[in-house]
C-alpha positions in Angstrom: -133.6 87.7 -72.9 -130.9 90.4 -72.0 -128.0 91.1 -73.8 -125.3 91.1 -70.9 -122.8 92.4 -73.4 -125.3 94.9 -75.1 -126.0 96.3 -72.2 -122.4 96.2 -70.5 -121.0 97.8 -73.9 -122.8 100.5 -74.0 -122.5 101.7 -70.4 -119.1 102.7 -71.4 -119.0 102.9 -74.9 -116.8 105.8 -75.2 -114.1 104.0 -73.6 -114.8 100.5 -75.2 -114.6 102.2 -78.7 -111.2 103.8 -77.8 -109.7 100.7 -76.2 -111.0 99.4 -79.4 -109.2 101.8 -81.5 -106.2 101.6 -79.8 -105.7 97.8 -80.3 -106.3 98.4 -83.8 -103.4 100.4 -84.2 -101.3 97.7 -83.1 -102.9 95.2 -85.4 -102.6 98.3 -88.4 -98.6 97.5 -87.7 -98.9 94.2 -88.6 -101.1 94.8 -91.1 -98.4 96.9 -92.4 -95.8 94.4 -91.8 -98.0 91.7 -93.6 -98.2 94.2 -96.5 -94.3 95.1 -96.5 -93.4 91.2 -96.9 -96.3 91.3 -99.8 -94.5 94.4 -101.2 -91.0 92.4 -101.2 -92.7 89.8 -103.1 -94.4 91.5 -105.9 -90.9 94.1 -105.8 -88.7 91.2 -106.5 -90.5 89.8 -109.0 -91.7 92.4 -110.9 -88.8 93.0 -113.5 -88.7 89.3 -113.9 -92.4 89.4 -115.3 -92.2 92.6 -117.2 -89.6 90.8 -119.0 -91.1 87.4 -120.0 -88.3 85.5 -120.8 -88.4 81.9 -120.6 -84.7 81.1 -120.9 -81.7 82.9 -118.3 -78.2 81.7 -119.4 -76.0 83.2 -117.1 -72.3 82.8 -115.9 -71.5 79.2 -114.8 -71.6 78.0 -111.2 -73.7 81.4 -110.2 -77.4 82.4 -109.6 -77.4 85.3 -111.8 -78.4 87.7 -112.7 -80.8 89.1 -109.2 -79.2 86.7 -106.7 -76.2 87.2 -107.9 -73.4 88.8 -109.8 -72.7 87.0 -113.1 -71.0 88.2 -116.7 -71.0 86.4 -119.9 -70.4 87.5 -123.3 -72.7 89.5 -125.1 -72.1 87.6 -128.5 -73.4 84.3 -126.6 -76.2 85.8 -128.1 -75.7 84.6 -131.2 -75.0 80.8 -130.4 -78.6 80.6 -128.1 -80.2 81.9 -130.8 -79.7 79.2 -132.8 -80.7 76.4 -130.3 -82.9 74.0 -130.7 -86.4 75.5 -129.5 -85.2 79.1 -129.1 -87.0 81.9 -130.7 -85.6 84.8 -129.5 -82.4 85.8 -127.8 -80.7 89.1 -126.2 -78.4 90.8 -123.9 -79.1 92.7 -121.0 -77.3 94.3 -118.3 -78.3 95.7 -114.6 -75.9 98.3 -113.0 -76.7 99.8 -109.1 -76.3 103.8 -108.6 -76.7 105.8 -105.8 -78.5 109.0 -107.6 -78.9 112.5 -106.2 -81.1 115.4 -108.1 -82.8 118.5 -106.6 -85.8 116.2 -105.9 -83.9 114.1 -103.0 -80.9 111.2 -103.3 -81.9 107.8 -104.2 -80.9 104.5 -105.3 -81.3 103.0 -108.8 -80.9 100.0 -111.0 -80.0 100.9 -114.7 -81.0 98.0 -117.1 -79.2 98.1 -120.5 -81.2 96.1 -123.1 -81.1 96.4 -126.9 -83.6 98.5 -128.4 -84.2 97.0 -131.4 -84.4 93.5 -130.2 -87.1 90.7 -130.1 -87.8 91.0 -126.8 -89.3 94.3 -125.0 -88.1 94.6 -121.2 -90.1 97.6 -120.7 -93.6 97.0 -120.1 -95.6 99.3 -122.2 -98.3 98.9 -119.9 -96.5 100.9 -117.0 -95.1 103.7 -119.4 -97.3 106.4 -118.6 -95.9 109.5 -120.1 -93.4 109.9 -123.2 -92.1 106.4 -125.2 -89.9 103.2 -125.0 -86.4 104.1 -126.3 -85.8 104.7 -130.0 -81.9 105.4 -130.3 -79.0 103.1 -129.7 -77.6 106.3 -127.9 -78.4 109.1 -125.2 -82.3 108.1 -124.1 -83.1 106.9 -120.8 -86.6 105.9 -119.5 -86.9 106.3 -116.0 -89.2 105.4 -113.0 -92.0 108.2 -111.7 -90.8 107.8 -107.9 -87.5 109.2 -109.4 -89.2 112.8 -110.1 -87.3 113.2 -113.7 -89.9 114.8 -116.0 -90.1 114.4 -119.4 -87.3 116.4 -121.9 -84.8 116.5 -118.7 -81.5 115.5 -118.9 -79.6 112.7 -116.9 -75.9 112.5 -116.5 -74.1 109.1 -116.1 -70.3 109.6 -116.3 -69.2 111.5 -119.5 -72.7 111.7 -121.0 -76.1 113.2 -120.8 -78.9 111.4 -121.4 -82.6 112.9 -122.3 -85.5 111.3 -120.3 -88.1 109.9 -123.2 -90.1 108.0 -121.2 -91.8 107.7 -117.6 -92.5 104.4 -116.6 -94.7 103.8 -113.1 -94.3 100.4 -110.6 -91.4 99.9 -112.2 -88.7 98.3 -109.5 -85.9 96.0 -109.6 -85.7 93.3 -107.2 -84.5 95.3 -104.0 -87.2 97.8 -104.7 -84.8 100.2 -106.4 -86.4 102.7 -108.9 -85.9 101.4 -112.8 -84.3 103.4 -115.2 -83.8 102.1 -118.8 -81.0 102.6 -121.2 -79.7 100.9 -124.6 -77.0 97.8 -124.1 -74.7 100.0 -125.9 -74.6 103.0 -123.4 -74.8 100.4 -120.1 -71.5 98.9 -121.6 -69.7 102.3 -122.2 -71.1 103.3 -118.6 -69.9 99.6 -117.1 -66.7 99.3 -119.2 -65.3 103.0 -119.7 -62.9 104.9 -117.4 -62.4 107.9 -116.5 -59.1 109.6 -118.3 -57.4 109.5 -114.8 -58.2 105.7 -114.5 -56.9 104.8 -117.8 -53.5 106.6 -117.8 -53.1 105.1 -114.3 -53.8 101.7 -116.3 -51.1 102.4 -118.9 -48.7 102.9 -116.4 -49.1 99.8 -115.4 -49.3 98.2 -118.7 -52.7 97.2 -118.6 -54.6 97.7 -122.0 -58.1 97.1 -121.6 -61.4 98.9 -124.0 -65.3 97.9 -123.8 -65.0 93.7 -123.7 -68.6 93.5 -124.4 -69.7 91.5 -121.5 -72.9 91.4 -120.1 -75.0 90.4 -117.3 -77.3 87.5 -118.7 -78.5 86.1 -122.0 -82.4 86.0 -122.1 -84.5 83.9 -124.3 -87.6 83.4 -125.6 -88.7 79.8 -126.8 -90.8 78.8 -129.4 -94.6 77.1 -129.4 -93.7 73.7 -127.7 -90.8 73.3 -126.3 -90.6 72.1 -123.0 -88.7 75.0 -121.1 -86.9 72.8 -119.3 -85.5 70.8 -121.7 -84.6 73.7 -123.7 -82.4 75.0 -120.7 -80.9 71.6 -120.3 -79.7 71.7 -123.7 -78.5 75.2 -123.8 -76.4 74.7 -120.6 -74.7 71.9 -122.2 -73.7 73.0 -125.4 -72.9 77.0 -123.7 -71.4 75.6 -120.7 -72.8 78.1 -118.6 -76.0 77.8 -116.1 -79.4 78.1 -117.4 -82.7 78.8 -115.8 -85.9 78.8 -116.7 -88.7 82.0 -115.4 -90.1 79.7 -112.8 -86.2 78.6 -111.6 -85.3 82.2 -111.6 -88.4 82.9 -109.3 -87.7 80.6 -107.0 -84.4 81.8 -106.9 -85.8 85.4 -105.9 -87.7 84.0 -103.3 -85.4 81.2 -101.6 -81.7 83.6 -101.9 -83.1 87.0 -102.9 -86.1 88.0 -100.0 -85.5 84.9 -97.9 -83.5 86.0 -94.8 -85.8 89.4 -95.0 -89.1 87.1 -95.1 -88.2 85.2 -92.2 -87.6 88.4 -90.1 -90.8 90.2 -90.9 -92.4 87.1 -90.3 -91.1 86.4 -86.7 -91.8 90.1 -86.2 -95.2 90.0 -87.3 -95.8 87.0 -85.3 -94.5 88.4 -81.8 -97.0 91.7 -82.7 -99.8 89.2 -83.1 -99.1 87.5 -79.5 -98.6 90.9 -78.2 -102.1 92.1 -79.3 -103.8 88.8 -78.2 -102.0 89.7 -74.7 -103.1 92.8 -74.5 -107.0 92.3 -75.4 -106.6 89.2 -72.7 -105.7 91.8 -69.9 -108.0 94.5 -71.4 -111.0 91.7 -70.4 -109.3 90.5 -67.7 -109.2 94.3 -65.7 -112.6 95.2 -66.9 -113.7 91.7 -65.4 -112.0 92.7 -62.1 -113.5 96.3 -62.3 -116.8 94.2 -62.7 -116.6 92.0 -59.6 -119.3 92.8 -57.8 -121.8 93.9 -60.7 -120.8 89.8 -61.7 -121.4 88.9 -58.0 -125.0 90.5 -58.0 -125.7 88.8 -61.2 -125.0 85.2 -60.0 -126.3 86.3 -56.2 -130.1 86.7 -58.3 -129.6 83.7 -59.9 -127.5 84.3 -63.4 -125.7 81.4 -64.5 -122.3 81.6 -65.1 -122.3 80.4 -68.6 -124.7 83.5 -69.4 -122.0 85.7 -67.6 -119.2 84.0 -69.4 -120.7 84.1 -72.8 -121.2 88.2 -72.1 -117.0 87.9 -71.7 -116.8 86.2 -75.1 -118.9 88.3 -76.9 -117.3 91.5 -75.7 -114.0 90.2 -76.9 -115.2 89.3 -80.1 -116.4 92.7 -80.3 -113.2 94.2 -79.3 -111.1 92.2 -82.0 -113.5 92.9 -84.5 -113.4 97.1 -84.0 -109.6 96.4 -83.4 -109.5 94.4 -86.7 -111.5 97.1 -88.8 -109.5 100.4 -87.1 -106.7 98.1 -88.0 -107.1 98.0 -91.5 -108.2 101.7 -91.9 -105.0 103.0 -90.2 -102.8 100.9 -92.4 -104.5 101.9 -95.9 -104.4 105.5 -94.5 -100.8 105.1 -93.5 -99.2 102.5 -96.4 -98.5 105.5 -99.0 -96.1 107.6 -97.0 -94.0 104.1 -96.7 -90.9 104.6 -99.4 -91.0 101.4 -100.5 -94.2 99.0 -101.8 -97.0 98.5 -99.2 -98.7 95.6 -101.0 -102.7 94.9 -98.9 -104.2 91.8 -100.1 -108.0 90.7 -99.3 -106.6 87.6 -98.3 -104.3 88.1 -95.6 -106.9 90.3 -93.9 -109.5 87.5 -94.0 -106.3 85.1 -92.6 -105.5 87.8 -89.8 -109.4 88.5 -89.1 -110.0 84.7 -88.5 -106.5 84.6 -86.4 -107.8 87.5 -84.1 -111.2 86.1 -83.8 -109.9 82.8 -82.5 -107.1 85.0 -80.4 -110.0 87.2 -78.8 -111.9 84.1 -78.1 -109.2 82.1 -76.2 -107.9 85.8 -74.5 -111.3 86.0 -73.1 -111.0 82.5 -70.9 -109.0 84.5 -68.8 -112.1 86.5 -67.7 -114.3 83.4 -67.8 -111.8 82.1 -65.5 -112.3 84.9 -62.9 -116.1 85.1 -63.6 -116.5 81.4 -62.2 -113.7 82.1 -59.2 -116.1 85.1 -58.1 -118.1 84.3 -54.7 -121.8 85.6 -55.1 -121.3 86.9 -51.4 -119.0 89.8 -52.7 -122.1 91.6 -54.0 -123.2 92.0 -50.2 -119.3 92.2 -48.5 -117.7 95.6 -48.0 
């Protein structure tokens, strides 16, 4: 039996393979678009696992410390400690800059954590050049994106501080590079003024030195203990608002990314309908540029589900080309994006199935004007 489509593809398969191509660029986009809401996902929730904590006490009546601003006391450290189920407890603090070097301005979150303390906010597993921070004092560890090399030296107001350490996917939860500092030289950064600001302080008779407060208390809890119930506790003997890892990643999602999710996905959707219109007129033209070769065929005796099941598989051809270019022209273009382009299996499958089922339904509109067609066209004018 002949292959309709086969033989129909091939007489112009120059021009089917860039039609092809060029839908696939459009499907690349949201590919791409898939990958930046992907990207937001793992971005905002990467500090949050590096961390491990189980426990986030943070200022009462807020949704501190990513969705939003909150300050307690850094000696509430002490009291947390000492609840019922908690293993571990420390400070930590998150500051925003706007950086500029010789490599190119950039924006940057600067975490303050203790050192010394139980629990290790850098993930070892990302430093890739240099070491975690040793001194309570002037060393930073900084993202690779940022272009600092090892041995150079940072300035944050009246101090320098010498890059130890090089850490790589490191991004708070807008994306912004990392850098790492001790608790003790966030506060001095957070809390001290410059000599202008605090003689224009004294003139006003304000007195005011480092109060020691930070952003959130972070806990680990022991082998057991309902998370939970340990923030319940906590939050009524601290008076302040607790939440556990999995509250605090909801939180990310629901307040953090959720107004940006909803436009990507609306976006993404309208570029799906787009390219299902555009492969339905694509068949539909080279349906009407067909009109008589399809008259011919049903004028010797060709039925017109044969004729229409040459539509559908020409279609399903077309998405699938458009599918694969798709998917090569966003892996070749997802680096030069500044921000996380995260491709998943997955969502490829999802979209592949979605454009299969979109080529098949765009191709009715062909089948349509393949049954309309009069077999006496192949003899009229």
């Amino acid at each position: 039996m002949i292959n309709l489509a086969y033989k129909d593809i091939s007489h112009s398969l120059s021009k089917f393979l860039i039609t092809a191509v060029s839908v696939g660029v459009l499907l690349g986009i949201v590919v791409i678009m898939i990958g930046v809401y992907r990207g937001m996902v793992s971005d905002a929730k990467s500090l949050l696992n590096d961390i491990h904590a189980d426990i986030w006490v943070v200022q009462q009546d807020t949704f501190g410390p990513f969705a939003q601003s909150s300050r307690v006391h850094e000696d509430l450290q002490n009291q947390i400690s000492y609840q019922n189920g908690v293993k571990s407890a420390e400070a930590i603090t998150f500051q925003t800059f706007q950086m500029e070097n010789r490599y190119g301005d950039f924006k940057a979150m600067l975490v303050g954590y203790d050192p010394f303390g139980k629990i290790q906010v850098i993930n070892k597993s990302k430093l890739i050049e240099g070491r975690v921070i040793q001194k309570q004092h002037y060393e930073i560890v900084v993202s690779k994106k940022t272009n600092y090399k090892l041995g150079e030296y940072i300035r944050f107001g009246r101090d320098r501080f010498k890059v130890v350490g090089i850490t790589k996917n490191t991004v708070s939860n807008s994306g912004n590079y990392l850098m790492f500092v001790s608790l003790k030289d966030a506060e001095i950064l957070q809390f001290t003024y410059t000599n202008e600001r605090i003689r224009s302080d004294s003139n006003r008779n304000i007195r005011g030195g480092n109060p020691h407060l930070v952003n959130a208390i972070m806990a680990k809890i022991k082998k057991g203990y309902n998370p939970k119930e340990v923030a319940k506790n906590i939050e009524i003997a601290t008076h302040k608002k607790v939440f556990t890892a999995a509250g605090q990643n909801k939180l990310l999602l629901e307040k953090v990314i959720k107004m940006a999710a909803k436009q990507i996905g609306l976006f993404t959707l309208i570029l799906i309908v787009v390219a299902i219109v555009i492969i339905a007129l694509i068949i539909f033209t080279s349906v009407l540029e067909k009109i008589k070769e399809i008259s011919i065929l049903k004028l010797i005796g060709i039925s017109n589900l044969t004729i229409s099941m040459m539509v559908i598989e020409e279609t399903v051809v077309l998405g699938i080309l458009a599918f694969i270019s798709g998917n090569i022209f966003a892996i070749a273009i997802k680096g030069y994006f500044p921000k996380r382009i995260a491709l998943n299996m997955s969502d490829s499958f999802a979209l592949f199935f979605i454009i299969i089922v979109a080529s098949i339904f765009a191709s009715l509109f062909g089948i349509y004007k393949v049954i309309k067609t009069d077999p006496s066209q192949a003899i009229g004018e």
